[in-house]
MITIFI-731340 format. One line per 10 residues: number of its first residue (from 1); their letters; for each residue x, y, z of C-alpha. Coordinates in steps of 0.2 Angstrom, whole numbers. Layout:
% residues N
NUM = A = X Y Z; ...
***
This chain:
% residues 661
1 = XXXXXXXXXX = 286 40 659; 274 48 646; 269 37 634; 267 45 616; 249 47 608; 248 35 594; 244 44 577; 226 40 571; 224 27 554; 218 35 543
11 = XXXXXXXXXX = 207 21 535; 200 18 552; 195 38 552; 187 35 535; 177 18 543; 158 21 539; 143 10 541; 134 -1 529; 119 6 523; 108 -8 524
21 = XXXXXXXXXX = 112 -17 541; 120 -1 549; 134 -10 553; 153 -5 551; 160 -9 534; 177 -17 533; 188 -6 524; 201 -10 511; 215 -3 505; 217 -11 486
31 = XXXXXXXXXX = 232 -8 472; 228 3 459; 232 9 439; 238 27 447; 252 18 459; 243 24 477; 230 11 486; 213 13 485; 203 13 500; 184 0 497
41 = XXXXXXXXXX = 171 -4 509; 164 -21 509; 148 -28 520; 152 -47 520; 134 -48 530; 125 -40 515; 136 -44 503; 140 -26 498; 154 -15 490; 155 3 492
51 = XXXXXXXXXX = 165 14 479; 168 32 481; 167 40 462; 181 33 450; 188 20 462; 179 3 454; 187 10 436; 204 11 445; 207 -5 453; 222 -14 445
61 = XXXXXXXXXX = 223 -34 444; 231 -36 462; 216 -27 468; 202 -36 460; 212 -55 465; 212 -45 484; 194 -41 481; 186 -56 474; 195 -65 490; 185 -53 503
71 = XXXXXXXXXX = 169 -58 494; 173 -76 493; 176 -77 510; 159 -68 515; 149 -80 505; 148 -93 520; 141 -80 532; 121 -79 532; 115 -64 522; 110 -51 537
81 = XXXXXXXXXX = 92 -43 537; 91 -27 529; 86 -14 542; 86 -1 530; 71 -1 517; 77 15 507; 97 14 510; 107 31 511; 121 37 505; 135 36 521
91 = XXXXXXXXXX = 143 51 515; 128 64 514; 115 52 519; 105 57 503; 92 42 499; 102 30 486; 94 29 467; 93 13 457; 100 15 439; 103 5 426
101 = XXXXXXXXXX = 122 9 420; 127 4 404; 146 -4 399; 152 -11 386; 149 -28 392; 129 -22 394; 120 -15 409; 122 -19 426; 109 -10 440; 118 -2 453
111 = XXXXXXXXXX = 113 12 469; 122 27 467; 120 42 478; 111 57 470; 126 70 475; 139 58 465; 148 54 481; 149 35 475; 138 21 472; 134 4 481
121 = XXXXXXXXXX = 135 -14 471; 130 -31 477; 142 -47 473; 133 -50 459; 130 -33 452; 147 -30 452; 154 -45 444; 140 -39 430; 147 -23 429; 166 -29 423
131 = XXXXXXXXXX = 156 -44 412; 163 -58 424; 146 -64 424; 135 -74 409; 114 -78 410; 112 -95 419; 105 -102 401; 99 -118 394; 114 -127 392; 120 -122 412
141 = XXXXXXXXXX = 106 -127 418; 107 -146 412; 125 -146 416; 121 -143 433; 106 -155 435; 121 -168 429; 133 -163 443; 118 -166 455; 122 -146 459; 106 -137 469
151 = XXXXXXXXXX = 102 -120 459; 104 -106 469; 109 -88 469; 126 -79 463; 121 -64 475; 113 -70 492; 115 -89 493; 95 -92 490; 89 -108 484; 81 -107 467
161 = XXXXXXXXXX = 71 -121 456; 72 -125 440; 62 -112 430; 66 -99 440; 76 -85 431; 78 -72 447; 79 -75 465; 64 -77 474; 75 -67 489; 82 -54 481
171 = XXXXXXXXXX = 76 -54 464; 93 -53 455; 96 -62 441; 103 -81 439; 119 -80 432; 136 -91 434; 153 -84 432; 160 -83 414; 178 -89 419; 187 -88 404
181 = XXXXXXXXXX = 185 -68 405; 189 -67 422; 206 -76 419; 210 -65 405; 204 -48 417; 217 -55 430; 231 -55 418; 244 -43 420; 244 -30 407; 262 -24 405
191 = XXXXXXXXXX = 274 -16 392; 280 -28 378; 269 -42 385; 253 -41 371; 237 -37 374; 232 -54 380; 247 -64 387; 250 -81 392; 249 -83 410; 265 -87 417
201 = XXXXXXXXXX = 268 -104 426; 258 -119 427; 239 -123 423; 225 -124 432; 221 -137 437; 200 -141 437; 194 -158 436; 179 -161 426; 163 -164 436; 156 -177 424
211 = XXXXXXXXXX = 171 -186 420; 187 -181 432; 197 -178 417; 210 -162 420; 204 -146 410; 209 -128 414; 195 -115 417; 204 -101 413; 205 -107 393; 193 -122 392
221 = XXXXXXXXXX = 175 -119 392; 171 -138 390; 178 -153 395; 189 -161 380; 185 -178 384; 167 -178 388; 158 -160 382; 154 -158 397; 153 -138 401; 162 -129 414
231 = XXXXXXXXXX = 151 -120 427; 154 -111 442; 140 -106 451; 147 -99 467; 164 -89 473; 172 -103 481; 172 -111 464; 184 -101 457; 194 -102 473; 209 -113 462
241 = XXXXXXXXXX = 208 -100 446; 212 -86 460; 227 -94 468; 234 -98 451; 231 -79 446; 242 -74 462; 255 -83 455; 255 -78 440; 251 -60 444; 267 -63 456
251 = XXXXXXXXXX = 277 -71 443; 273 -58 429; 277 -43 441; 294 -52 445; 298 -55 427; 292 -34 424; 306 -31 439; 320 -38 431; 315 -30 413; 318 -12 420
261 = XXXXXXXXXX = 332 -17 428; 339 -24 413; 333 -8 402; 331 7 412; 318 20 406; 315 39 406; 297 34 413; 301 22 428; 296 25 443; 309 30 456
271 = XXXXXXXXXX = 308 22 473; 312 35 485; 329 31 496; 328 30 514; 331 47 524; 344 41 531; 353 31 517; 368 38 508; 361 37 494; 347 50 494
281 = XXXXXXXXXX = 361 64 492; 370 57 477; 353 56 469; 348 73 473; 365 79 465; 362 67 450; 345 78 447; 350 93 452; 366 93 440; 354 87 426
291 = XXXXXXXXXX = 342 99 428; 354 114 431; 356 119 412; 337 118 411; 335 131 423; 347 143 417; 343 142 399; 324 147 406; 333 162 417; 343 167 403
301 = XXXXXXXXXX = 327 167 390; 316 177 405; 330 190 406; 333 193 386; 313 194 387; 312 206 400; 326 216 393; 318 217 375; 300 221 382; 307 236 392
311 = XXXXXXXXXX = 312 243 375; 293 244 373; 291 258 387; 306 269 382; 305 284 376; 289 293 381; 278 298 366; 273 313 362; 260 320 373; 248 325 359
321 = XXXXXXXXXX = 250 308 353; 245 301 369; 232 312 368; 224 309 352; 226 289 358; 215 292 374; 196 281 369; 181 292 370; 171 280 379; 154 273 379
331 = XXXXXXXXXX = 145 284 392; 135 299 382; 148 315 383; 161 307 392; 175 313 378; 170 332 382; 183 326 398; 198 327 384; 193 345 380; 205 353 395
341 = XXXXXXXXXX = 219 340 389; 218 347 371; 215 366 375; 231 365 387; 242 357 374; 236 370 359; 232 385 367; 232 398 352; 225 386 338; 207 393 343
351 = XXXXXXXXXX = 202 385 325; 206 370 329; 199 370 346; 183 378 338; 180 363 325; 186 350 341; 171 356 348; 159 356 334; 166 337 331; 163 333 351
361 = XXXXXXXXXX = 148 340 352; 142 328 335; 148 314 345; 139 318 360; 122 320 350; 124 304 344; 125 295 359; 110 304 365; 101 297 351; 104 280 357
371 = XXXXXXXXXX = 121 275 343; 136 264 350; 155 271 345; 166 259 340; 176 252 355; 194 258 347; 185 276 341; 199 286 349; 200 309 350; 212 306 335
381 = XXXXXXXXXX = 197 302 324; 185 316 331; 200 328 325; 203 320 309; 185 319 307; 190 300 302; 172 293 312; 161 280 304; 147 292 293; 136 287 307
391 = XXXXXXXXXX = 144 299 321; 148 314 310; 130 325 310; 131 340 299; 114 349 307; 122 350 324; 111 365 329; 93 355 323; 101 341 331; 102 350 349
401 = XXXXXXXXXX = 86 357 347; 77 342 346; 87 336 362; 81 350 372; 62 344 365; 67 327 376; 73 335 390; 63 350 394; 49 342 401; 34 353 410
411 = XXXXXXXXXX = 31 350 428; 13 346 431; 13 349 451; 21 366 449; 10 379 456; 2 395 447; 21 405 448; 20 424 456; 17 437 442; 26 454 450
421 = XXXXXXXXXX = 36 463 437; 31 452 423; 12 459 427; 19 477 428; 27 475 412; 11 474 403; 3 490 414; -8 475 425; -21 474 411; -20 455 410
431 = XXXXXXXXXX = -35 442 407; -31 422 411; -33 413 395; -27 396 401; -21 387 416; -3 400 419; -7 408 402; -13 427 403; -19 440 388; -18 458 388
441 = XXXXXXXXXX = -34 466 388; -43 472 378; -30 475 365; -26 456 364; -7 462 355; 3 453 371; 1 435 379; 12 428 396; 15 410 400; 23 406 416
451 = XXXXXXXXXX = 28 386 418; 40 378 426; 51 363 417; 62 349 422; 78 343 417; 74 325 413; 89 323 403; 108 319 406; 115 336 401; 117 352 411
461 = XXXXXXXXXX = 105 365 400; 107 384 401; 90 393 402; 95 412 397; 89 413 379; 76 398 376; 61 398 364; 47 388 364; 32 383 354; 16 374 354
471 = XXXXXXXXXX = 14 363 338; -1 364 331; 2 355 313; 18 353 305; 19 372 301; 7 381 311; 10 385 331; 12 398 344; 29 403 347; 35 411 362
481 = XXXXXXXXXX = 52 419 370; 57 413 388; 68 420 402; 72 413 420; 60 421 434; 69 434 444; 80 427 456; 81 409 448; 96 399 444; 96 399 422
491 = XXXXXXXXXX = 109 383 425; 99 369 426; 107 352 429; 101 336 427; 85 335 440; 82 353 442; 67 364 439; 64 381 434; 51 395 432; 52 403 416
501 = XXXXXXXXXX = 42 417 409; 36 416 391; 30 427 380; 22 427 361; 31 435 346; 16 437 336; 1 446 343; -9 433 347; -26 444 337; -15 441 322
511 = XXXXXXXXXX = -17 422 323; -34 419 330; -38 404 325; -21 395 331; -21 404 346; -38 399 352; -34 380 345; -18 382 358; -26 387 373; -37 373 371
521 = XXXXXXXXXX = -23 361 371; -18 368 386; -33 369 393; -37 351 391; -18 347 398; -14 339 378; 1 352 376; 14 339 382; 24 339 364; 33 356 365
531 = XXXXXXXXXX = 46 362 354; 61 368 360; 77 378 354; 93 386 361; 94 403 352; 109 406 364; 119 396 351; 117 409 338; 125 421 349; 142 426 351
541 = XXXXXXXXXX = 150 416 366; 136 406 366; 140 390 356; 156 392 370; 146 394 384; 134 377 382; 150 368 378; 159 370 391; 144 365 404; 146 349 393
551 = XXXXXXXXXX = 164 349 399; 159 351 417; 147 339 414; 160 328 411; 172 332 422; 162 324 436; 161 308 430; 175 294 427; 188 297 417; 191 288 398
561 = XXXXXXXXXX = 205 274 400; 220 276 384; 217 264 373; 229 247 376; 239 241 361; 237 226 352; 251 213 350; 253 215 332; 255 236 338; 269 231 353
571 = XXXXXXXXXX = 277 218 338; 279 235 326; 286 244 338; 301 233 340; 318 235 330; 323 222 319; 337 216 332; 327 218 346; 313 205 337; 328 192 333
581 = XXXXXXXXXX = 332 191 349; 315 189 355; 315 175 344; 329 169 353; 323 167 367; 307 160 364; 316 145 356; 327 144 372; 311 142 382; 302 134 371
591 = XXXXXXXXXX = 318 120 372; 319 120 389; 301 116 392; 300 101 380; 314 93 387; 305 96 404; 290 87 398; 301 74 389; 309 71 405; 293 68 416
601 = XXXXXXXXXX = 280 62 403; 290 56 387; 295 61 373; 279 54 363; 270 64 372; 280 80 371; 280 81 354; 261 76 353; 258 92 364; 272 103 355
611 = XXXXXXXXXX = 264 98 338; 246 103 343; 251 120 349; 260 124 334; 245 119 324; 236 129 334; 248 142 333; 249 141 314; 232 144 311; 231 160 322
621 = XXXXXXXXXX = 246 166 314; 240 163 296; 222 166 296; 214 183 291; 225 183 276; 211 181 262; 217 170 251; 234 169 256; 228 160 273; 230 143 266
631 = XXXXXXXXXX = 248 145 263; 253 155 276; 243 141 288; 253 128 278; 270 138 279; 269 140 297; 264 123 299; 278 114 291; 290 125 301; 282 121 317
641 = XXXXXXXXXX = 285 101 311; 300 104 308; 306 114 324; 296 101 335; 307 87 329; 325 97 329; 319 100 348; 316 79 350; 333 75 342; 339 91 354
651 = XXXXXXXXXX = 331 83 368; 341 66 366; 358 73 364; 354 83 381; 345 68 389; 364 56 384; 374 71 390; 364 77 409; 355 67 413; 361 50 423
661 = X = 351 34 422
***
């Protein structure tokens, strides 16, 4: 017969060893504020308590008796020797820190890991941390010396004289325990009971050490008969003040029992039935028949939402409409994508296709020049001309010009480009006059200039009609006409190179001062600032022709996304009807949701959160209103009060009618 393998603790799994002595800590699971034990690791050898994070803040009054116990009964083992002169952390094994935390009660030095994963607290340092603890004083000191009482250490045991303020062994500080505060800290704090109730049962019994006269620690801090001053030095001492907390921590908890019983609450806790109980059904039904008109309140609010939003969709608008909507985007000439779209939709308005272009081809210079569009700036406003003053450019065509100047950029590893026909043109009687440029001879009435240029721009240029000129001031220069070599592609896109062929359009012995002044530019390689125009543009077609290179340009890129509405736009859209029963259901939900929270948080709470929503809502819904914002704000305000306090008084009526104690 097999025998079944026994599942694994878990707190065993979690076991890790004491990061002085290397030795395994004894784990312990302690009562907590949040209702599930807390797992600690105490080394009675060293005298140490490890705490993961948040768990020292978390420990309730049953755990800190539980606790004190452990370390009072570790206090008559010898302190082991630390084998470990920099401790680590047991998680990561990081080299613990010292620091010096600071509570209300002062500050207590603790090691804590450098990762957060906890921190490590001697006996003493952690009574000092919850203020259990008070300076071994003046006053102490002489009441000790009375009782015959050997000075020694809260932390390790070691023996201390008389002057001594730290241990000579561990060099923590001579304190005794404060044990009026730790009585109070081990009182149960439950509802109705004050913030500092009596303990319940009898006293604690504490003879006087100078007299034998009865006194109780937990309240006396002196002895009525003689003066004589309560100390406890050590953990056994408070051995009777820890029993009589059991009891009364026992007692208290009892009485807490019988309460809830007595008066039931929306907030007790529910112990689960067994599995196998009969009652677990009848409780399951009990929920289940409570929460059912929850539920299908929220369905039917989700399905008069759903069915009011789909009016949103339906009908289709207007494709132009759509159209005019769709954002130009950011990206320079990325609207010349919406050109197609129009033309399609308006196919003999070729005025209005004419001024879209003009308007298109603004926009796009503006970009190039380095301006933002609004991010809302839709084709609508290019067709209404309805753009900030900024995007609509009157001098298109000087405009361009001064973009082709940008782009067209010489290429300075071309080579000297084949003459051929150009030379046979001018009957072969040609002179160099500068790196590429040749003269005709002797007559000097003609001048040839073969370069090649690059596209360094973003745009797709056409090189059939282009002009060029070499400034010289700002009204003097040498002009020359271009065409593409022979054989040469005139489109060129972004990147490409071409050859072109220049020639003057003044005879270049009628200007022979600037002539000569712009060979010496080029010459010296100083000709870099060319001036460049389109006189395509002037032509018929041609205006057309760059355009729709910008379009193809375009094309190739990503499309512009339409341009989403804004909730005030969906609102607008609605009919009066359809925004009433909107309304509807968002007070349905808005119900059903703060009986929910009532339910498992209470009802403070729920109309602590419902009211801080509507004041939040409130102001979004009033602000931007100028002066009127005020009011609105208060309006809006004042009806969210009011709503949150009919849903309260809702609330109850549903909670008496559903739901079963």
């Amino acid at each position: 017969m097999n025998t079944p393998a026994k599942t694994p603790d878990p707190r065993v799994a979690r076991r890790i060893a004491c990061p002085r002595c290397s030795a395994p800590m004894r784990v312990l699971s302690l009562s907590s504020h949040k209702g599930q034990p807390v797992t600690v690791e105490h080394c009675p050898d060293c005298r140490l308590v490890w705490f993961d994070e948040f768990e020292s803040v978390q420990l309730d009054s049953f755990g800190w008796v539980r606790l004190l116990r452990e370390m009072e009964a570790g206090t008559g083992r010898p302190l082991a020797e630390a084998q470990a002169a920099h401790p680590a952390c047991p998680r990561c094994a990081a080299t613990l820190k010292q620091v010096q935390n600071r509570s209300r009660f002062g500050l207590f030095a603790a090691l804590e890991c450098p990762r957060r994963h906890g921190h490590l607290h001697s006996h003493s340092g952690l009574l000092a941390e919850r203020g259990l603890v008070r300076p071994l004083g003046v006053a102490e000191r002489q009441a000790l010396a009375q009782e015959k009482h050997t000075l020694h250490c809260l932390n390790c045991g070691g023996a201390a004289s008389a002057v001594d303020d730290h241990c000579s062994y561990c060099g923590t500080a001579l304190v005794v325990i404060d044990m009026p505060r730790l009585a109070h800290s081990l009182r149960l704090q439950l509802d109705g009971m004050g913030a500092s109730p009596r303990a319940i049962g009898r006293a604690t019994a504490w003879p006087c050490r100078a007299c034998g006269a009865a006194l109780d620690p937990a309240r006396d801090t002196q002895c009525g008969h003689c003066g004589h001053i309560v100390v406890a030095q050590d953990l056994p001492d408070i051995d009777p003040l820890l029993a009589a907390a059991e009891a009364d921590l026992a007692a208290a908890a009892d009485v807490e029992a019988k309460r809830l019983a007595r008066y039931p609450s929306t907030r007790r806790p529910r112990t689960p039935a067994a599995p196998g109980s009969a009652a677990a059904p009848r409780t399951r039904r009990s929920i289940l028949s409570g929460w059912t008109p929850l539920l299908a309140a929220l369905a039917a609010a989700l399905a008069l939402a759903v069915f009011v939003l789909a009016d949103l969709h339906g009908p289709g608008r207007d494709p132009m409409e759509a159209l005019r909507e769709q954002r130009l985007g950011s990206r320079p000439g990325s609207a010349w994508a919406l050109l197609p779209a129009w033309r399609d939709l308006a196919p003999g308005d070729r005025n209005g296709l004419q001024a879209l272009r003009r308007g298109l081809f603004a926009l796009h210079l503006r970009q190039l020049a380095g301006e933002h569009l609004p991010a809302t700036a839709t084709l609508g406003q290019v067709i209404d001309d309805t753009l900030p003053q900024a995007a609509r450019h009157r001098d298109i065509t000087g405009r361009w010009q001064a973009e082709l100047s940008r782009s067209l950029k010489i290429d300075p590893v071309a080579g000297e480009p084949p003459l051929g026909d150009e030379a046979a043109e001018f009957g072969g009687r040609l002179a160099p006059a500068a790196p590429n440029v040749w003269i005709q001879s002797p007559s000097r009435t003609a001048a040839l200039w073969g370069l090649t240029v690059q596209n360094s721009g973003s745009f797709t240029i056409l090189a059939h009609k282009l002009a060029v000129r070499i400034p010289l001031s700002h009204r003097s220069g040498v002009n020359w006409r271009c065409h593409p070599a022979r054989g040469a592609n005139p489109v060129l896109a972004p990147g490409a190179s071409v050859t072109l062929f220049c020639r003057t359009t003044m005879s270049p012995s009628d200007q022979d001062d600037t002539w000569r002044t712009a060979m010496q530019k080029l010459r010296a390689g100083e000709a870099t600032d060319l001036q460049w125009s389109d006189e395509a543009l002037q032509t018929p077609g041609g205006f057309d022709a760059a355009t729709d290179r910008l379009v193809a340009d375009a094309l190739k890129g990503p499309a512009a996304q339409p341009p989403r509405r804004s909730w005030g736009e969906r609102w607008s859209m609605l009919t009066t009807p359809r925004r009433h029963l909107l309304l509807l259901a968002g007070l349905i939900a808005a119900f059903a949701l703060f009986c929910t929270l009532a339910r498992l948080q209470g009802e403070r709470r729920a109309v602590i959160v419902l009211l801080l929503v509507g004041a939040a809502g409130s102001f979004l819904g009033g602000r931007a209103e100028g002066a009127a914002s005020v009011l609105l704000v208060g309006m809006y305000l004042a009806l969210s009060i009011g709503l949150v306090f009919g849903f309260a008084f809702g609330a109850r009526l549903y909670t008496g009618l559903f739901f079963r104690r």
